[in-house]
C-alpha positions as CSV (number, residue, x, y, z in Angstrom):
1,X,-6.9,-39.1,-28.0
2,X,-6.8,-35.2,-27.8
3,X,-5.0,-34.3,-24.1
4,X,-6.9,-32.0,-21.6
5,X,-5.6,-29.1,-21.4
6,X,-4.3,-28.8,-17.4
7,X,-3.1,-26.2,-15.0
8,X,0.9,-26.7,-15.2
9,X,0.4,-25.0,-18.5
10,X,-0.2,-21.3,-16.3
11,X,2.2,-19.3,-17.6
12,X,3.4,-17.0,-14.6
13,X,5.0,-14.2,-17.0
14,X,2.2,-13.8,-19.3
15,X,1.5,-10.6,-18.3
16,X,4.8,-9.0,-18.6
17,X,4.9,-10.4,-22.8
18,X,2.8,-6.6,-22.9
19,X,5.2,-3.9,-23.5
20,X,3.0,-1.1,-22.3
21,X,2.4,-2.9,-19.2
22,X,5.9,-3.1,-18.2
23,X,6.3,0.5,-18.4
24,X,3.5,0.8,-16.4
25,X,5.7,-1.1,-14.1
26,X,8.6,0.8,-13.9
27,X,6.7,3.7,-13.0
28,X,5.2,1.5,-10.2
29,X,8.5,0.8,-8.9
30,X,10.2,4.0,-9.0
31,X,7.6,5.8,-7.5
32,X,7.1,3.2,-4.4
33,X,10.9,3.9,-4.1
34,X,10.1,7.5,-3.8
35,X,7.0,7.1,-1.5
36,X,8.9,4.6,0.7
37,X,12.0,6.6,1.2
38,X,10.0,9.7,1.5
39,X,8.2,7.4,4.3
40,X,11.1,6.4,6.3
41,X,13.0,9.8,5.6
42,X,10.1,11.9,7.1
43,X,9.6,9.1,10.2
44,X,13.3,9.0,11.7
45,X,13.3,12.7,10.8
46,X,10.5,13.6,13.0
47,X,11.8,11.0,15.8
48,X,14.9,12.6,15.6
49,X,13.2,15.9,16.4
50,X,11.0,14.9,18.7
51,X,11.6,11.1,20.5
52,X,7.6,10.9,20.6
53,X,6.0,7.4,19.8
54,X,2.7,9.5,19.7
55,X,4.6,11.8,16.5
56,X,4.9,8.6,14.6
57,X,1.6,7.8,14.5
58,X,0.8,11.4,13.6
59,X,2.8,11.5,10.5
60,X,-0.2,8.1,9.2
61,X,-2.8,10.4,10.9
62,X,-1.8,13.9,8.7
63,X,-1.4,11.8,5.7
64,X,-4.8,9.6,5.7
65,X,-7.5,12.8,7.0
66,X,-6.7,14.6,3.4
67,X,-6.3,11.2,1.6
68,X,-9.8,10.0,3.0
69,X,-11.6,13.8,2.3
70,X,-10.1,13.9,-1.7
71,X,-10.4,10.1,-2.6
72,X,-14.1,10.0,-3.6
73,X,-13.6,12.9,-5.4
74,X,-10.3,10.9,-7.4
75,X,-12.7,7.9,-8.2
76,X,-15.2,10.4,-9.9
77,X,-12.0,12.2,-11.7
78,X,-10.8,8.5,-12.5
79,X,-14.0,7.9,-14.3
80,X,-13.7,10.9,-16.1
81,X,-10.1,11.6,-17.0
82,X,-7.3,10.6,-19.0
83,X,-6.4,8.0,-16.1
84,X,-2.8,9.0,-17.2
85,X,-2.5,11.9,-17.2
86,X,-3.7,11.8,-13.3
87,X,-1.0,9.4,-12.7
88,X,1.4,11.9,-14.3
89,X,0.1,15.3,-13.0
90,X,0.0,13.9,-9.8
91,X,3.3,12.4,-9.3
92,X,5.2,15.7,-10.4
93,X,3.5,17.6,-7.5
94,X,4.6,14.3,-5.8
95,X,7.9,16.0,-6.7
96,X,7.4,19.1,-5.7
97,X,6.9,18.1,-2.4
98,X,10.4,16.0,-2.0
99,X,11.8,19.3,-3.2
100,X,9.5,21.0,-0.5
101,X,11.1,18.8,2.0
102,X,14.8,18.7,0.7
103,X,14.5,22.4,1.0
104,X,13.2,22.5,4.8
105,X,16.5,20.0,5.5
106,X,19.1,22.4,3.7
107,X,21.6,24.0,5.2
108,X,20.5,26.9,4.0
109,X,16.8,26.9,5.3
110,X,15.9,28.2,9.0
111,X,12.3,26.5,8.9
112,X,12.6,23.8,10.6
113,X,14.3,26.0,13.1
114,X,11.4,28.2,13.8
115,X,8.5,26.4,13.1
116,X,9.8,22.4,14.2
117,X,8.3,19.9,12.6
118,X,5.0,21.7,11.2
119,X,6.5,22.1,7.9
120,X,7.5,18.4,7.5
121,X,3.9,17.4,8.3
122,X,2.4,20.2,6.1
123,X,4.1,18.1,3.2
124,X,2.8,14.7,4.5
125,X,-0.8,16.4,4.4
126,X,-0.1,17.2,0.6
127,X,1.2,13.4,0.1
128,X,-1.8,12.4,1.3
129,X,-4.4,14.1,-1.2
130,X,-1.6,13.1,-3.9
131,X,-1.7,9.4,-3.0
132,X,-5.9,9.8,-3.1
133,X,-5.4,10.8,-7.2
134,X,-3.0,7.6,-7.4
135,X,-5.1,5.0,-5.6
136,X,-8.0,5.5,-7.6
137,X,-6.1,5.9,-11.0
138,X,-3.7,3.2,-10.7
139,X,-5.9,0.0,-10.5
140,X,-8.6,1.6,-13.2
141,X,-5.3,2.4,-15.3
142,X,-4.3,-1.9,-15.5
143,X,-8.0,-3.1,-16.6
144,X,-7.4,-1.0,-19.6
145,X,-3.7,-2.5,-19.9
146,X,-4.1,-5.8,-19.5
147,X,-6.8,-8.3,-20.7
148,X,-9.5,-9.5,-18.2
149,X,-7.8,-13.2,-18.5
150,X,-4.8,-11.9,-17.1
151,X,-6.2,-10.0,-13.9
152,X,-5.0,-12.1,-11.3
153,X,-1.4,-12.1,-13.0
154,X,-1.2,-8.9,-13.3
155,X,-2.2,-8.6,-9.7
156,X,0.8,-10.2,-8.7
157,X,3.6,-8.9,-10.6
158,X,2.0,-5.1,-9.3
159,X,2.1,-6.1,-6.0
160,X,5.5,-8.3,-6.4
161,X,7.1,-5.0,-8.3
162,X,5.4,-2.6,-5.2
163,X,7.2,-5.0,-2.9
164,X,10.8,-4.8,-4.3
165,X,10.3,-1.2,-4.2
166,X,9.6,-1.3,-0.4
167,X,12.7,-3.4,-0.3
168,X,14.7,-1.3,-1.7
169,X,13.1,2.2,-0.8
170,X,13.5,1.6,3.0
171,X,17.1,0.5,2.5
172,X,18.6,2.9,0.2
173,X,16.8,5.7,2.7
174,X,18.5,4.1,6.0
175,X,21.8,3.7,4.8
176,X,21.8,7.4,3.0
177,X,19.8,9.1,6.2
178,X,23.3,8.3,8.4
179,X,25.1,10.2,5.6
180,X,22.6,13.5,6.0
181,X,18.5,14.4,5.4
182,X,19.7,16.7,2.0
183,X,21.5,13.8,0.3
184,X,18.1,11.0,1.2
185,X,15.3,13.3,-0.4
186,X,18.0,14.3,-3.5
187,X,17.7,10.6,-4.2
188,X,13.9,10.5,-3.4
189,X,13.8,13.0,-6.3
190,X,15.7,11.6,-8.8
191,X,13.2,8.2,-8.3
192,X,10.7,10.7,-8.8
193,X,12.0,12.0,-12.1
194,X,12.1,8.6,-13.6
195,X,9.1,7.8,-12.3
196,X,7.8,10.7,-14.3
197,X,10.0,10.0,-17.5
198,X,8.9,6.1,-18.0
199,X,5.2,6.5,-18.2
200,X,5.5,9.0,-21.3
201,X,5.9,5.0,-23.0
202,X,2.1,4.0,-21.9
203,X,-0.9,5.4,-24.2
204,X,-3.6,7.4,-23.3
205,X,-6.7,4.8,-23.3
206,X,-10.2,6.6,-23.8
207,X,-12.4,6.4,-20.6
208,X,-15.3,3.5,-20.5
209,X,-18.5,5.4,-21.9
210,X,-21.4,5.3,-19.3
211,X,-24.5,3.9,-19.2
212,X,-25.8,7.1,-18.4
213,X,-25.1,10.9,-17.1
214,X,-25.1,11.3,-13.3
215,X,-23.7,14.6,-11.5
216,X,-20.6,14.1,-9.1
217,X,-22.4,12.9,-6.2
218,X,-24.5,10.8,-7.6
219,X,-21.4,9.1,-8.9
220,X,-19.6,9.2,-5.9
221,X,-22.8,7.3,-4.4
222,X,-23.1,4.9,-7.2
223,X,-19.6,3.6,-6.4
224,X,-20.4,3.2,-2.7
225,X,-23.7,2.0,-3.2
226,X,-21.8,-0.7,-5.6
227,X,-19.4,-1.9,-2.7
228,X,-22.2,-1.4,-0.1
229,X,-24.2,-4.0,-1.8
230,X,-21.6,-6.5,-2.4
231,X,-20.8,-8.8,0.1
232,X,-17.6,-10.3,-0.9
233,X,-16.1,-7.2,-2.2
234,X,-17.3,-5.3,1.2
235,X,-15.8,-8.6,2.7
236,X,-12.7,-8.7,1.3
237,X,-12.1,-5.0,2.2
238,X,-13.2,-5.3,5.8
239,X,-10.9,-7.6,6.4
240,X,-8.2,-6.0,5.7
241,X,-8.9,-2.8,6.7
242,X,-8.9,-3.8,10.5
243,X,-6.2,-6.1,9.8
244,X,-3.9,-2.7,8.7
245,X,-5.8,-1.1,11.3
246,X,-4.9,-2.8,14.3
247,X,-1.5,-5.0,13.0
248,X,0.1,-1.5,12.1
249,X,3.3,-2.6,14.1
250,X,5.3,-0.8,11.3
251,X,4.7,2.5,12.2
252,X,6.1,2.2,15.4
253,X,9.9,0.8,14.1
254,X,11.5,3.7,14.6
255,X,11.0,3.8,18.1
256,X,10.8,-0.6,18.1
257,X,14.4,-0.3,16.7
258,X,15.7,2.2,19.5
259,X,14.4,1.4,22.8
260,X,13.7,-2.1,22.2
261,X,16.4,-3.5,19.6
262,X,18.8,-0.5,20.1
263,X,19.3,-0.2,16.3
264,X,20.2,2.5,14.3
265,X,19.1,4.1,10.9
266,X,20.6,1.6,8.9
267,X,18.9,-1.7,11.0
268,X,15.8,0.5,10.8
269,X,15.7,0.1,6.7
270,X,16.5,-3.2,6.9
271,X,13.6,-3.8,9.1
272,X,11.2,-1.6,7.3
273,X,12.5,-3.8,4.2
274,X,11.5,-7.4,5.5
275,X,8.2,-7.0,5.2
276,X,8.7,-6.6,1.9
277,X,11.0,-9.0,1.4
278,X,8.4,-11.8,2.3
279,X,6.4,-10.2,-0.2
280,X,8.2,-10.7,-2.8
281,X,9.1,-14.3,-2.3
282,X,5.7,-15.4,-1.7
283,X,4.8,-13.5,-4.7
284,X,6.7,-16.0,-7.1
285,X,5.1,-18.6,-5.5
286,X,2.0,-17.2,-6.0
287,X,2.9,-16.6,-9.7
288,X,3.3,-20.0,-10.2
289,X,0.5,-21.3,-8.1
290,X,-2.1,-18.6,-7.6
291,X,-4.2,-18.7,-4.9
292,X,-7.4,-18.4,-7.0
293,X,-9.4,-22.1,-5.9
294,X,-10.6,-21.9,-2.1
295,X,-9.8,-18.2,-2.5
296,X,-12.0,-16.9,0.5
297,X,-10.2,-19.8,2.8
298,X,-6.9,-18.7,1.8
299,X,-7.5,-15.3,2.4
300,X,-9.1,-15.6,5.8
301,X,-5.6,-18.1,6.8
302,X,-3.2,-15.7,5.5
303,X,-4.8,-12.9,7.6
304,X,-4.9,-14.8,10.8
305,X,-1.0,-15.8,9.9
306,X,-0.6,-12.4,9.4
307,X,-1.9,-11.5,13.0
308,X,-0.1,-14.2,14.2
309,X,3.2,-13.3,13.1
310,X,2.6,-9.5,14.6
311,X,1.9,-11.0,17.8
312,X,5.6,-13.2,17.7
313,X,7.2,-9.9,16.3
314,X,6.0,-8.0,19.5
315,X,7.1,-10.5,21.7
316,X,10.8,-10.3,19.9
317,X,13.9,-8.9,22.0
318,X,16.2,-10.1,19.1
319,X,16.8,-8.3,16.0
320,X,17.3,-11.6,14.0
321,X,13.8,-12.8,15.2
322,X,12.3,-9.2,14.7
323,X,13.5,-9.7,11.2
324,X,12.0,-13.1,10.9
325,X,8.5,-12.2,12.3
326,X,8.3,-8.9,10.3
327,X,9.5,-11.1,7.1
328,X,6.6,-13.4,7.7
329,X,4.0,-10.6,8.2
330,X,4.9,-9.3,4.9
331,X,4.5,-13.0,3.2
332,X,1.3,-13.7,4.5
333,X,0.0,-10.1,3.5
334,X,0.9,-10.1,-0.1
335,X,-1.4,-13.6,-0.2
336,X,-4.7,-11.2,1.0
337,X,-3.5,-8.3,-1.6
338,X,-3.6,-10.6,-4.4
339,X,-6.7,-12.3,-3.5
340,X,-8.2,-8.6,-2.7
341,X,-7.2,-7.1,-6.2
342,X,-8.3,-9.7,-8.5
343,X,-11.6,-9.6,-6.7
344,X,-11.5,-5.9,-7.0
345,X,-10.7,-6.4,-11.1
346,X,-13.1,-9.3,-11.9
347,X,-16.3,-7.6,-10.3
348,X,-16.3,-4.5,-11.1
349,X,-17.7,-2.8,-14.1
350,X,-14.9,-0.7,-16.5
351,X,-16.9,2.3,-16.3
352,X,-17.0,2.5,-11.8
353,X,-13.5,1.2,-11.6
354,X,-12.0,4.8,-10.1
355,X,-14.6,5.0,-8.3
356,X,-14.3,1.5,-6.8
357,X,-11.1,1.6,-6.2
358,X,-11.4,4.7,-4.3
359,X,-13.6,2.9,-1.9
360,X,-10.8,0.5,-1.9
361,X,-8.3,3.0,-1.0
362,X,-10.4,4.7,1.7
363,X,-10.6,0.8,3.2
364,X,-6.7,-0.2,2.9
365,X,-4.7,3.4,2.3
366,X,-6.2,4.8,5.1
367,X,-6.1,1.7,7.0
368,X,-2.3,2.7,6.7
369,X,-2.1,5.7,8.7
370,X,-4.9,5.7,10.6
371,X,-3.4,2.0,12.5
372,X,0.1,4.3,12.2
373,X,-2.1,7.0,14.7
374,X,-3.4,3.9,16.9
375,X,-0.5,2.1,17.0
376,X,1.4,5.5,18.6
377,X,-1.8,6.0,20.8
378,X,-1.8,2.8,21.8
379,X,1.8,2.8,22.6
380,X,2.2,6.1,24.2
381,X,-0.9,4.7,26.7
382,X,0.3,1.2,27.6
383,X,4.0,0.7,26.2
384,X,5.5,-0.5,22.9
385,X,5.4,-4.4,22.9
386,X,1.6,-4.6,24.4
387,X,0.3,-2.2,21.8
388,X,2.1,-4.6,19.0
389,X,0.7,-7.3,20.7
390,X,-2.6,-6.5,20.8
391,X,-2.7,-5.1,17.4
392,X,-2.1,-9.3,16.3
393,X,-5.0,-10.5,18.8
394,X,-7.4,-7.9,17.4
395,X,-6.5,-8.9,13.7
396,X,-7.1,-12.2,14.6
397,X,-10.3,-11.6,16.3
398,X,-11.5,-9.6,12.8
399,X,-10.8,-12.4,11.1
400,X,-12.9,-14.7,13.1
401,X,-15.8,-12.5,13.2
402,X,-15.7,-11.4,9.5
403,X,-15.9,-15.2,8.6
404,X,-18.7,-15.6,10.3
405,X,-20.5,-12.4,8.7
406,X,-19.3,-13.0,5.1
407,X,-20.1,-16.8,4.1
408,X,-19.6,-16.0,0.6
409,X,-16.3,-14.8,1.0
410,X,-15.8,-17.5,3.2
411,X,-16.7,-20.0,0.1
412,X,-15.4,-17.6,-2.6
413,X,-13.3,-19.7,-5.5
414,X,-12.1,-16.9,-8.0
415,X,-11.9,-18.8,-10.6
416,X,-15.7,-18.7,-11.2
417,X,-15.6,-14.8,-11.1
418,X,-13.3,-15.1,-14.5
């Protein structure tokens, strides 16, 4: 008798056998480094300057107004450009603003002097229109890499590799920040530069042809017309988005690590790191065993888990716990990402995917740094610990509600989308 094929023959690394892909890779990675340590450089800097909770959640507020004006735009440029070259042209002015800001910390440079921190958050506004171009090119950029067969692997080892980047990003920045501002960016830029330098190994793939000619806003409204109309993509992104929204306890670290931990720069990497860390290790589990069957159940546990474990971090006094908590939120995140993205990847069409994914990013980048701006409000109005604490019993109470509004998310088993 011929044997069934069965499921322990998944192979977990298929995806990383393609050569180009892995290149595509190590330009993921180095550049988290660089966005990461440009995140945590620019957050103690500013609390340094200031000792305002409300500043923190400023710096996701600057970044996510000019990421949430430019990103439809991006998905129409995705859908019409060399997707590389945007991922190229758009990481070197990525560099020119961690020169900006390595400038501004000089010795030599009376800005930050005269004018505070303006300048600092004149260069998170530019990151934020930067990181627009990126979010829409980056996900259309892996359909064209990597067979459709392979979407939900390559899902993980992107967000597994963006993971180990925010490991080490926040890390490296905390233990070099105690050293001086000049010496953190220099190696911010030299991330950058290799960033740059490995995705001159990934080809130039042609954009998807059209079905037909449409001017830039009818484009732009084709791609939210798309998500609009369906329910488990709009779903799937709801959730999350007030999930970041309200669980954005990792904005406020900086100040958590000070007045409630009393921890210094380096503590504050290492706790900006365990999210990531939880990440990563669910992220081989999920390599092995994806969480494609009962995908919708999965993803609405992993978010309530997620709120869950906000809600114990809040409630932390202890660094070791803190650690633990924030380690926990990061696991049962990276479950919800890799659901999200493979959803993302199986429905859409090749020719919308910039725009798509734009949508995407207005839903989960902004998420970011607009819960960053909440989670200062809301701590500057009724104290640290409560506005963490809330942030989980909101998450959870979006997850509840969205179940209820999106049954066929609720029912959703991926594997039928392949």
């Amino acid at each position: 008798m011929t044997k069934q094929p069965n499921k322990a023959s998944h192979d977990p690394f298929a995806v990383l056998r393609i050569r180009e892909f892995n290149f595509f890779l190590i330009n993921r990675f180095f550049l988290t480094m660089g966005i990461q340590m440009q995140s945590v450089i620019v957050g103690w800097q500013i609390y340094a300057l200031s000792k305002d909770v409300l500043d923190l959640g400023l710096i996701g507020l600057t970044e996510a107004i000019p990421f949430i004006l430019i990103s439809l735009f991006s998905g129409h440029v995705a859908d019409t450009f060399s997707r590389k070259k945007i991922i190229v042209i758009s990481t070197f002015f990525f560099l020119i603003v961690s020169s900006f800001l390595f400038y501004c910390s000089s010795e030599n440079s009376t800005l930050l002097k005269h004018f505070g921190t303006f300048p600092i958050f004149i260069a998170i506004a530019a990151t934020g229109i930067i990181r627009g171009f990126l979010s829409a090119a980056y996900p259309s950029l892996i359909a064209q890499i990597v067979p459709r067969k392979l979407y939900a692997n390559a899902s993980t080892w992107n967000s597994t590799v963006w993971h180990i980047a925010s490991i080490l990003g926040p890390s490296i920045a905390g233990f070099i920040i105690a050293i001086n501002y000049t010496t953190a960016y220099s190696v911010d830029i030299l991330f950058i530069i290799l960033a740059i330098f490995s995705f001159f190994f990934v080809s130039n793939h042609s954009i998807p042809k059209r079905a037909k000619q449409e001017s830039i806003f009818q484009s732009i409204r084709s791609g939210i017309k798309f998500v609009v109309k369906n329910q488990v993509i709009l779903g799937a992104l709801s959730l999350d988005l007030f999930a970041v929204l309200f669980g954005g306890a990792v904005a406020l670290l900086p100040a958590f690590a000070d007045k409630v931990l009393h921890a210094g720069a380096v503590e504050l990497g290492f706790l900006r790191a365990a999210p990531a860390v939880g990440a990563v290790c669910m992220a081989f589990i999920i390599a092995y065993k994806p969480p494609t069957k009962n995908a919708g159940r999965n993803l609405f546990i992993s978010v309530a888990a997620f709120g869950l474990s906000t809600i114990l971090f809040g409630l932390s006094t202890s660094y070791f716990w803190a650690l633990i908590f924030l380690f926990l939120t990061g696991a049962f995140d990276n479950v919800s990402v890799v659901i999200r993205h493979t959803i993302l990847q199986l429905s859409t069409p090749d020719e919308m995917r910039g725009r798509v994914a734009a949508v995407n990013g207005i839903f989960i980048g902004s998420s970011n740094e607009i819960g960053a701006f909440e989670s200062g409000s809301t701590a500057r109005a009724f104290g640290l610990k409560p506005s963490i604490i809330l942030g989980g019993i909101l998450t959870i109470a979006v997850v509840i509600l969205t179940a209820r509004l999106s049954p066929k998310l609720r029912k959703l088993n991926i594997e039928q989308l392949d």
